[in-house]
Structures are given as C-alpha cells and as structure tokens.
C-alpha positions as CSV (number, residue, x, y, z in Angstrom):
1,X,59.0,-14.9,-13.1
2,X,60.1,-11.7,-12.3
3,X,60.8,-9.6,-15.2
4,X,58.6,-10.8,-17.8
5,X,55.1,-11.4,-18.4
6,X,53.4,-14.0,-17.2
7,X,50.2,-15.6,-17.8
8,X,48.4,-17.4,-15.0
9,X,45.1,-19.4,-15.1
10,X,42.1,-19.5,-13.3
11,X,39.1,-21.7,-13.7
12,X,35.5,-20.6,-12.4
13,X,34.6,-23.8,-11.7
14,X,38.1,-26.1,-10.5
15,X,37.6,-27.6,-7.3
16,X,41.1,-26.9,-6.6
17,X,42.0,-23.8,-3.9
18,X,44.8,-20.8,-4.8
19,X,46.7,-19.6,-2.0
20,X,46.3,-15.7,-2.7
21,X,50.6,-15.6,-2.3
22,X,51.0,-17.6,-5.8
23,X,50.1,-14.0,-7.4
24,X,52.2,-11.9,-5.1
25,X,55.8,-13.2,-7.0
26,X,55.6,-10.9,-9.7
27,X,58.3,-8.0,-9.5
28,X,57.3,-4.7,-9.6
29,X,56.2,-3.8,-13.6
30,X,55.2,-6.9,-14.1
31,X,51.6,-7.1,-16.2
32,X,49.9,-10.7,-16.1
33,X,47.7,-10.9,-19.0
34,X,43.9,-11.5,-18.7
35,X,42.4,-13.0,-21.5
36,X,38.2,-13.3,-21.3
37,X,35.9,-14.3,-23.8
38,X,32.6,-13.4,-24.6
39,X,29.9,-14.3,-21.9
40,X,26.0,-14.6,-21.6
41,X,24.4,-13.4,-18.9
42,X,22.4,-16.8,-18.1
43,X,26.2,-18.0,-17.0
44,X,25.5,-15.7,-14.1
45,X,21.9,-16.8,-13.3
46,X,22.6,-17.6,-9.2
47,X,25.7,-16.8,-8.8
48,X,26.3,-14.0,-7.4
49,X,30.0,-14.4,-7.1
50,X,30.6,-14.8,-11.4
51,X,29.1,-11.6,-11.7
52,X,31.3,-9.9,-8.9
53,X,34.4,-11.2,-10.7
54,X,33.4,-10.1,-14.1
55,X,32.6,-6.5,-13.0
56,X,35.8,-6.7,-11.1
57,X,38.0,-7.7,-14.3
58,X,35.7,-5.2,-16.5
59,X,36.7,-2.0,-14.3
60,X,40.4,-3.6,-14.6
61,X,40.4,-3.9,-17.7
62,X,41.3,0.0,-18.2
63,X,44.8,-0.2,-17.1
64,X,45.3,-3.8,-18.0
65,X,45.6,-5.7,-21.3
66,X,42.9,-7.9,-22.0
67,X,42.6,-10.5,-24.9
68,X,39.7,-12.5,-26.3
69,X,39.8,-16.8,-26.4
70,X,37.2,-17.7,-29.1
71,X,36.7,-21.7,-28.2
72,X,37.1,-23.6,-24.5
73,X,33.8,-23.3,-23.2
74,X,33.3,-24.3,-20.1
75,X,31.1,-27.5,-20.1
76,X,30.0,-27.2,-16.8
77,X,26.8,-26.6,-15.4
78,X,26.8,-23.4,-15.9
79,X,27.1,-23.3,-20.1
80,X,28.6,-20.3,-21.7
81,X,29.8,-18.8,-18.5
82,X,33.6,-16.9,-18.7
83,X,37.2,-18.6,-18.1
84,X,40.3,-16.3,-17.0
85,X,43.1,-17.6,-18.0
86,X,46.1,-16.4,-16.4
87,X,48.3,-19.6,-17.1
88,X,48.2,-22.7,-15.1
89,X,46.6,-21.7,-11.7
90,X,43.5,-22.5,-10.8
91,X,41.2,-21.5,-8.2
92,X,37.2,-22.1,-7.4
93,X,35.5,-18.8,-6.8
94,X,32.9,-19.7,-4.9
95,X,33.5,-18.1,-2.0
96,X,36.2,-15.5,-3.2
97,X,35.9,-11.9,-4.2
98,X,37.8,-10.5,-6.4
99,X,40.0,-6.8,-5.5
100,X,42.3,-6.7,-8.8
101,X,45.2,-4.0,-8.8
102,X,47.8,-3.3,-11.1
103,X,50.0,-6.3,-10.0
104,X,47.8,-7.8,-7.4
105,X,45.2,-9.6,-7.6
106,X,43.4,-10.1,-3.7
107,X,41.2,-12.7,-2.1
108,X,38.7,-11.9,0.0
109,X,35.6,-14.0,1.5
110,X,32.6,-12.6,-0.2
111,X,29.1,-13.3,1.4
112,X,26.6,-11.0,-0.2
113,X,23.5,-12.4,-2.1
114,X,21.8,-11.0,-5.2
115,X,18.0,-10.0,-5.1
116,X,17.4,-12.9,-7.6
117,X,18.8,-15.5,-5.1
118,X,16.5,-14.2,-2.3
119,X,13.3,-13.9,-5.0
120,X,14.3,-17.7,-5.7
121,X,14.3,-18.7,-2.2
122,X,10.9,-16.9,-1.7
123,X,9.2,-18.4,-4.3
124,X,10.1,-21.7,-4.1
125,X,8.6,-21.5,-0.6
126,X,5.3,-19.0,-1.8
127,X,5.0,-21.7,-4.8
128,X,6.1,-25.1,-2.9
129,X,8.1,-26.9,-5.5
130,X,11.7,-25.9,-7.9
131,X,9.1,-26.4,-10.5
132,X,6.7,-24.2,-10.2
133,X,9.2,-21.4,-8.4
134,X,11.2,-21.8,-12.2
135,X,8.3,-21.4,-14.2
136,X,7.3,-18.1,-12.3
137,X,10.5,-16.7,-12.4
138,X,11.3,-17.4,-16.1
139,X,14.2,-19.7,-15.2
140,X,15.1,-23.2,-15.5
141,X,15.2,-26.1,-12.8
142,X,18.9,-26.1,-12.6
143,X,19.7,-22.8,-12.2
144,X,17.2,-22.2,-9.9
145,X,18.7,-24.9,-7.7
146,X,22.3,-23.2,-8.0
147,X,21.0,-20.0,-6.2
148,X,19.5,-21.9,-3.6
149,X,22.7,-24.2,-2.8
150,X,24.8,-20.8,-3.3
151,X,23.3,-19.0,-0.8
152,X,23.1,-22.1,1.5
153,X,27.2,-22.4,0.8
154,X,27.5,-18.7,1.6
155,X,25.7,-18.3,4.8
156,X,27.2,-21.8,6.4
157,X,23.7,-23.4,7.3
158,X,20.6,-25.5,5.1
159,X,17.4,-23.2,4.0
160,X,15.8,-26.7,3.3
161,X,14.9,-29.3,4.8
162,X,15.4,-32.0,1.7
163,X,14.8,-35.2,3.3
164,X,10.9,-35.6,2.1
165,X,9.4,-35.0,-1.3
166,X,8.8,-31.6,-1.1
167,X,11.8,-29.5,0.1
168,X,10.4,-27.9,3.2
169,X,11.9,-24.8,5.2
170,X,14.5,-24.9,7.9
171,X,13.8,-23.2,11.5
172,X,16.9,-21.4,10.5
173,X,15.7,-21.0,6.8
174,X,12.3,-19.7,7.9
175,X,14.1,-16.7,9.9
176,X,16.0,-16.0,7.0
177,X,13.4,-15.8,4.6
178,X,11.8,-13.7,7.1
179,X,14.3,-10.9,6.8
180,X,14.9,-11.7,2.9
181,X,11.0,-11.3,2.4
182,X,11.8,-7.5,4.5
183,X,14.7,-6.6,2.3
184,X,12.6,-7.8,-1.3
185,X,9.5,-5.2,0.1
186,X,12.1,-2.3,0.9
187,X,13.8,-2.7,-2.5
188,X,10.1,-2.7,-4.5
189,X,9.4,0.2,-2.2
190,X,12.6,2.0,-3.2
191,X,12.1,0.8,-6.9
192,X,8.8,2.5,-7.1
193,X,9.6,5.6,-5.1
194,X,12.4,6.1,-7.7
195,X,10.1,6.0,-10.6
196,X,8.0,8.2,-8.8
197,X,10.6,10.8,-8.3
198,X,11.7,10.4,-11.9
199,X,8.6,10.9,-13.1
200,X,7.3,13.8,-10.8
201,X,4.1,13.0,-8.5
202,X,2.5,9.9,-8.3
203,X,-0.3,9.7,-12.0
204,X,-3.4,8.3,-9.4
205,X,-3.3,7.9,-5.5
206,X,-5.7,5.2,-4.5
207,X,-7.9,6.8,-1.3
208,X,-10.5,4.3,-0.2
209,X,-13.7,5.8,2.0
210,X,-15.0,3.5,4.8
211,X,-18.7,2.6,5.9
212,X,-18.3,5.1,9.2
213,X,-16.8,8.4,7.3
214,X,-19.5,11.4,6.8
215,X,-18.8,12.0,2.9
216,X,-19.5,15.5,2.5
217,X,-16.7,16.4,4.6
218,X,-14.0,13.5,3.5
219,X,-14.4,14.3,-0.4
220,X,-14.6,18.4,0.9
221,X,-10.7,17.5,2.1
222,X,-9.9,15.7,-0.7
223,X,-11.6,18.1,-3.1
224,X,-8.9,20.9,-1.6
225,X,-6.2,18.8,-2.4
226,X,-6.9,17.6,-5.5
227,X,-7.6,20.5,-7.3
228,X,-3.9,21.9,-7.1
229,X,-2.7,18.9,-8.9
230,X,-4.1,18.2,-12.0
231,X,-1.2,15.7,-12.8
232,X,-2.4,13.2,-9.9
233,X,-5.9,11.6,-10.5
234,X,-7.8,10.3,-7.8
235,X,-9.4,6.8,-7.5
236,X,-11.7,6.7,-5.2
237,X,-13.2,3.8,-4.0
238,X,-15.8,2.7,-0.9
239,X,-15.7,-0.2,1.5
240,X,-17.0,-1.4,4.3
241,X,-16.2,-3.2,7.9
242,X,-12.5,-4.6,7.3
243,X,-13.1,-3.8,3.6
244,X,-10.7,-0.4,4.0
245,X,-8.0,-2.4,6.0
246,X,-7.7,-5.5,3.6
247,X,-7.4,-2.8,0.6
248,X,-4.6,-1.1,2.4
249,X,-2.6,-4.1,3.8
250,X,-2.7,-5.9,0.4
251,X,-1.0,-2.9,-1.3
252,X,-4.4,-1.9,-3.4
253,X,-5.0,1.3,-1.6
254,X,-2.7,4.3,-0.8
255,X,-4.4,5.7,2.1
256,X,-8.4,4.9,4.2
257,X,-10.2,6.9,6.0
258,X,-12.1,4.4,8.4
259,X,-11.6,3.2,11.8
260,X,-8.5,1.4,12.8
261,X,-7.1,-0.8,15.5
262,X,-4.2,1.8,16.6
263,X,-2.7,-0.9,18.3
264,X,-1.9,-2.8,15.2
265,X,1.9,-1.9,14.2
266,X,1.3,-2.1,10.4
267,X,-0.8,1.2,10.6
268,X,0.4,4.2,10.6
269,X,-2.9,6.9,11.6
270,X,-3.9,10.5,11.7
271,X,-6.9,11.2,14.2
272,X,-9.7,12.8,12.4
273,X,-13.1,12.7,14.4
274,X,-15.1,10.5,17.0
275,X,-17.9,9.1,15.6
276,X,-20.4,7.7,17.9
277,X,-22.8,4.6,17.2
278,X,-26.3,5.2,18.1
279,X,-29.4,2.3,18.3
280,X,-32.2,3.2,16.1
281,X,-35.6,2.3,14.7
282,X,-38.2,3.9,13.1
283,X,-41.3,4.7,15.4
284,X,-43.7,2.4,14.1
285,X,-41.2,-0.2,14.6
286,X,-41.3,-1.7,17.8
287,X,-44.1,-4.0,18.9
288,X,-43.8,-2.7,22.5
289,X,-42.8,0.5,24.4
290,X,-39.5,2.0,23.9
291,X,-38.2,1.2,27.5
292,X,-39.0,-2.4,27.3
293,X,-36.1,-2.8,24.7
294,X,-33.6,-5.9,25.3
295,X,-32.0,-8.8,23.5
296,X,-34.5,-11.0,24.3
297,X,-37.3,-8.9,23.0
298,X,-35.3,-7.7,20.2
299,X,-33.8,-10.9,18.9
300,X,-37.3,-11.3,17.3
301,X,-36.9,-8.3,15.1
302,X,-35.4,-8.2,12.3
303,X,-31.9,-6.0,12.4
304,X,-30.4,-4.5,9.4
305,X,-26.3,-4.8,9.2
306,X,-24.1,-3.9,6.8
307,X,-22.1,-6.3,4.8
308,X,-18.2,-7.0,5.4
309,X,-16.7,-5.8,1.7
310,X,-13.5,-7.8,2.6
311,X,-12.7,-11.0,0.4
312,X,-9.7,-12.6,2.3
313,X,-9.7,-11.1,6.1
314,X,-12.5,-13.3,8.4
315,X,-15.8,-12.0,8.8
316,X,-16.5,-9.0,11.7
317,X,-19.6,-8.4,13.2
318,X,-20.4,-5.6,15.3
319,X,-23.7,-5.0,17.6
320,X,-25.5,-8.2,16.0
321,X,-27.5,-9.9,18.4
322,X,-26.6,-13.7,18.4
323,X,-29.7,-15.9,16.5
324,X,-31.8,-12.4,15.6
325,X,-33.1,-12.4,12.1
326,X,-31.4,-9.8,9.8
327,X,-31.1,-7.8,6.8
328,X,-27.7,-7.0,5.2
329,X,-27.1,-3.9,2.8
330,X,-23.8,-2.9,1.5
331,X,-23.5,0.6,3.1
332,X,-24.9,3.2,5.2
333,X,-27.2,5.1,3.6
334,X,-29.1,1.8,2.2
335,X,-29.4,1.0,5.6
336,X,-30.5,4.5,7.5
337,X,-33.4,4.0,4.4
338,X,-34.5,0.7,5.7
339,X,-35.0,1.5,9.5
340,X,-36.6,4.8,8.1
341,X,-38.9,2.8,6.5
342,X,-39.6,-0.2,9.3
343,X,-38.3,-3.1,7.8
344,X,-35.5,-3.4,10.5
345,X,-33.8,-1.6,13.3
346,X,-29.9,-1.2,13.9
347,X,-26.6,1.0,14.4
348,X,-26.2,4.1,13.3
349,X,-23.4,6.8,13.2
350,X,-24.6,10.1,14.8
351,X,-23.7,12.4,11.8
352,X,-26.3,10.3,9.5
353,X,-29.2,10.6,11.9
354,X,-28.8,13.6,14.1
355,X,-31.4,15.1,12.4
356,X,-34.1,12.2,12.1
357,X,-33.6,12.4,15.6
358,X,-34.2,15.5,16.9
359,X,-37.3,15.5,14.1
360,X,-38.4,12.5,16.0
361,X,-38.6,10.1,12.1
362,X,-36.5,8.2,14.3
363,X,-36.0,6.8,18.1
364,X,-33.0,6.1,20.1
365,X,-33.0,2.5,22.0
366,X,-29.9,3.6,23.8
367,X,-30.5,2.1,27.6
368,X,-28.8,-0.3,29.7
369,X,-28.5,-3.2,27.7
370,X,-27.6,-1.3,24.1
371,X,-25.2,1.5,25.4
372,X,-24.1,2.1,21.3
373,X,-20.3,3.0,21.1
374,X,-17.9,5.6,19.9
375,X,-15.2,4.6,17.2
376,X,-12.4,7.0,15.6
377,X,-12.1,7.9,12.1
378,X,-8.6,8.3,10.7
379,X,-6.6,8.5,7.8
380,X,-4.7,5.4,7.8
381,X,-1.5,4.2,5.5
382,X,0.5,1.5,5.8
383,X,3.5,2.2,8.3
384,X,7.0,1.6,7.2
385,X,6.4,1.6,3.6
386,X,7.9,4.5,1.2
387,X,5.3,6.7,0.1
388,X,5.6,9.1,-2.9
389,X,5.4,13.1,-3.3
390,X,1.7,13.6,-3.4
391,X,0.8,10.7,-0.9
392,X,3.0,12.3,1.3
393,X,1.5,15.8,0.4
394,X,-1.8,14.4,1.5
395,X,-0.8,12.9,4.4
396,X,0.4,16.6,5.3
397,X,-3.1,18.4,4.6
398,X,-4.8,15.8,6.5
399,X,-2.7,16.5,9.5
400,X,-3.3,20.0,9.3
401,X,-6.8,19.4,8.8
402,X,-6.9,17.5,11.8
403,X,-4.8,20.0,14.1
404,X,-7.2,22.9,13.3
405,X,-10.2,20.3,13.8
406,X,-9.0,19.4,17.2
407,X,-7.8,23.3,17.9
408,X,-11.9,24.0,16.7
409,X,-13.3,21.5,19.2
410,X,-14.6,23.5,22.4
C-alpha cells in the first residue's frame, strides 16, 4: 500500500471490530481519501458517538481531501445517518472515538454522554413510559430507546429494570440518574446565567415577602435597591407559612424574606432580625381573668390563624391549640383586625402590636402555659444554584444591611 493512495472503508453500523494497526501501513505521504455524504441531524438523535466522529472528520477535513457519495444509505436503524468509506475495512463505532491526523487515524474508548441522552433517561423515569418520555421530548419511540441502550452500553451496567411492563429503575440506575438529574440543573443554571450576562442584568428579580416580615422596612431595602436600576423590574409577591419556601424551592422566586429552617442545606440565608411571637386578645375578649388563661379554658375560644399559601408542601401549623375552634385569614394585618375587634384571639409578631400594647387596645396572655416564641427573618435563596448580576447585587445590600443592623443593635 505504501506509495499510493488508498481508500479504506468504514461502516457506522458493521458489527465487525478494526484493529486500530490496519491504518498504521501507510508510508509516510500517504493520503487515504474520505469520502462523506450529506447527513441529517436525526441520524445523530442518541448517539453521542456519530456526532463525535462527524465533528472529528469535519475539523479533518481542512488538510484532507474529502469527496461526496450521492446514493448507499445506510438502511439501518438509524435512516440517513453518514458512511465513511475508506475502502474495504470496517469497523463498529460504538464505543470508539475518533483522533484523525494526517496519516493516522486513532482509536480510543470514548465514554462521554450527551445532555439529550441524560434528558431521555430522566424523563422516561419523570414520565414512566418510552411513550410518553418521546412525546415530551419531540422524538420518536426508537430513538428514544437508542440513547437509553447507548448509555447503558457505555457505562457497562442496566439503567432499567425491563423484566415487568413498565421499565422500572435500577439501584444502580437510580444513583445515576441522581447525579445526571445534578448535572441537567447545573447546565440550565449555566444556560441562563449566560443569557443573563449576554443580556446585561437580570429584566425582573422575583422577591417574595413572608407573613412574619414588618413591610415598611423590607420594601424601604428594596426601594434602595431598586431605584439604581431601572433595567431590572421587581415582582413582588406575598406568602404565607411555607408559602415563601415552596416558591423558592420550585424555582418561582429569586430570593424570600421569611423565616427559615437554617439547618435545611438547600438554603442559603442572610440574618436580618428576631421577631418575637406574642399571645394576644382584645380586652373584652376573655370570658375570665387574664391569669386564668390555659388550653383548657382557651380551647373554647375561638383562635384566629393564618392560612398556609403553599399548594404542594404539607400543611404547618404553629401555636394552634388541638380541637379549639378557629378563624383563618390569609395574612397578618387581617388577623391583628380580628383580635382588635373580639372575634378571636391568637399570635402576633411584636413589631405589629407593640403599640396596641403599650396603649392597652390589646392584652398579652404570655404566662406559663403560652410562652410565645422568637423566630428569625432572613433573606433566603436557594444555595448552590447560579444567580445572576442583580440577584447577586441584592444579595450584597442585604448583607450590608444586615452588618450595620447587627453593628446598631446595643
């Protein structure tokens, strides 16, 4: 062979195996000729291996000769995808990747998976059949079931359990799509924190107030910020009880300002002020003397609580005394106006009814058996998650805020 061109051949999709040597005989100067035709990108759908060759041969194509072969399609089941014919050779790529040189062509092992073959994986598990994982992804049955049983050849080990009806994960399967489900968040983080960049600050930053945070001086903070960019809008929204946390963990909110379980890993918090829980009822409330107060006695009264905004996470309850009557309101100052006004007694924090205290329109029933409690209000994002220029720039004032807060304190 040495001495002349030579045309070898390779077939994407020939069982057969090439021993890498078979292309090392050509003498130095020697150019094999690499003919391609046309190719779709559906040939590629799964495969991450096609599309590594074809990028390969593209960026070779700049030293080497490359012709076109009009007819020959492949009629396997990947229609339409590219042949390389380099005479009679052939080799199954599966599990090669491709280093091409001026003379040399190299095989390596190549393990890496596409994105598309891990957002198969996951949503044929999120969905629970091929069918319904195809139709949400835009792709056929077939294909769908390639990327599966490519990644499954690539890694060495089953994702599925196949046995039943309905293909069903793995132990080792379910660890995997752990880690795959990690990678698919980082890259949408990435994605949109490009944009971001690319387009300057975030256009809106989603802040969500909870039940327990004194307005004037939340939207006072946010007032400072917000007026030196008029580029980033602010959508404001109120919740209440887990309301703020469910927002944040399912990616609807950019930031709470609400109470927190700082224990919780997903959170990442900025200390901003205690708030303390105080008992209260109007004067004319109680059918007996202050100091007689219990949850006996009190389990007859009607106790006004505040709704739970949160659609998915289970109910919470704080304070509620088990088998009293109550009344529910969706916030704060709807319920401060129904203990001022005797229909019901209940918690309150301290910055709402300092003043109706110390007026006496309202009495504390702190004693022994209803001690009240002391919660504190941070800002709160999600931790581990990529957050753009003015959600970080936020995060920053809030900081600072909280610093000269806690430097104020005596």
């Amino acid at each position: 062979m040495a001495g002349r061109k030579a045309t070898l051949g390779i077939s994407l999709y020939d069982a057969g195996a090439l021993d890498a040597a078979d292309l090392r005989h050509f003498a130095p100067g020697a150019a094999p000729k690499i003919e391609l035709r046309p190719v779709q990108a559906e040939g590629f759908d799964g495969d991450q291996n096609l599309a590594q060759v074809w990028l390969r041969f593209g960026a070779f194509g700049k030293t080497q000769y490359f012709g076109t072969a009009g007819s020959g399609y492949d009629n396997s089941a990947h229609v339409g995808a590219p042949s390389f014919f380099l005479g009679d050779l052939h080799a199954s790529l599966s599990k090669l990747f491709y280093k091409v040189s001026s003379n040399i062509v190299d095989f390596t092992p190549m393990y890496g998976f596409t994105l598309a073959q891990l957002r198969s994986i996951d949503a044929v598990v999120s969905e629970g059949s091929l069918q319904a994982a195809a139709l949400r992804l835009g792709r056929t049955h077939p294909t769908l079931h390639t990327a599966i049983t490519n990644v499954e050849r690539q890694i060495g080990f089953p994702l599925f359990d196949r046995a039943g009806y309905r293909m069903v994960l793995t132990p080792a399967g379910e660890a995997f799509l752990a880690r795959a489900r990690r990678v698919l968040t980082e890259m949408a983080d990435l994605q949109v924190y490009a944009a971001q960049l690319a387009a300057g600050e975030e256009s809106e930053l989603r802040v969500v107030i909870g039940d327990l945070s004194p307005l004037p001086e939340m939207l006072r903070l946010l007032r400072d910020f917000f007026e030196g960019r008029p580029a980033t809008r602010l959508h404001l929204q109120f919740a209440a009880i887990s309301g703020p946390w469910e927002l944040l963990l399912e990616g609807h909110a950019d930031l709470i300002l609400h109470h927190v379980d700082q224990s919780d890993p997903r959170f990442e918090t900025i200390d901003l002020r205690p708030v303390r829980l105080i008992p209260v009822s109007a004067p004319s409330f109680l059918p007996f003397p202050v100091g007689e107060v219990s949850p006996e006695r009190m389990r007859d009264l009607v106790q006004c609580v505040i709704r739970d905004s949160a659609q998915n996470l289970p109910a919470r309850n704080y304070y509620v005394i088990e088998g009293a009557r109550t009344c529910t309101v969706s916030d704060q100052l709807m319920k401060k106006e129904v203990i001022l006004q005797g229909l019901g007694w209940g918690h309150m924090p301290d910055f709402l009814v300092d003043t109706e205290l110390r007026d006496g329109r309202l009495l504390s029933l702190v004693n022994g058996y209803f001690r009240g409690g002391v919660i504190e209000l941070v800002a709160a994002r999600q931790a581990g998650r990529v957050h753009g220029p003015a959600a970080s720039a936020l995060w920053r004032l809030l900081k600072a805020s909280a610093a000269s807060m806690s430097e104020d304190k005596p």
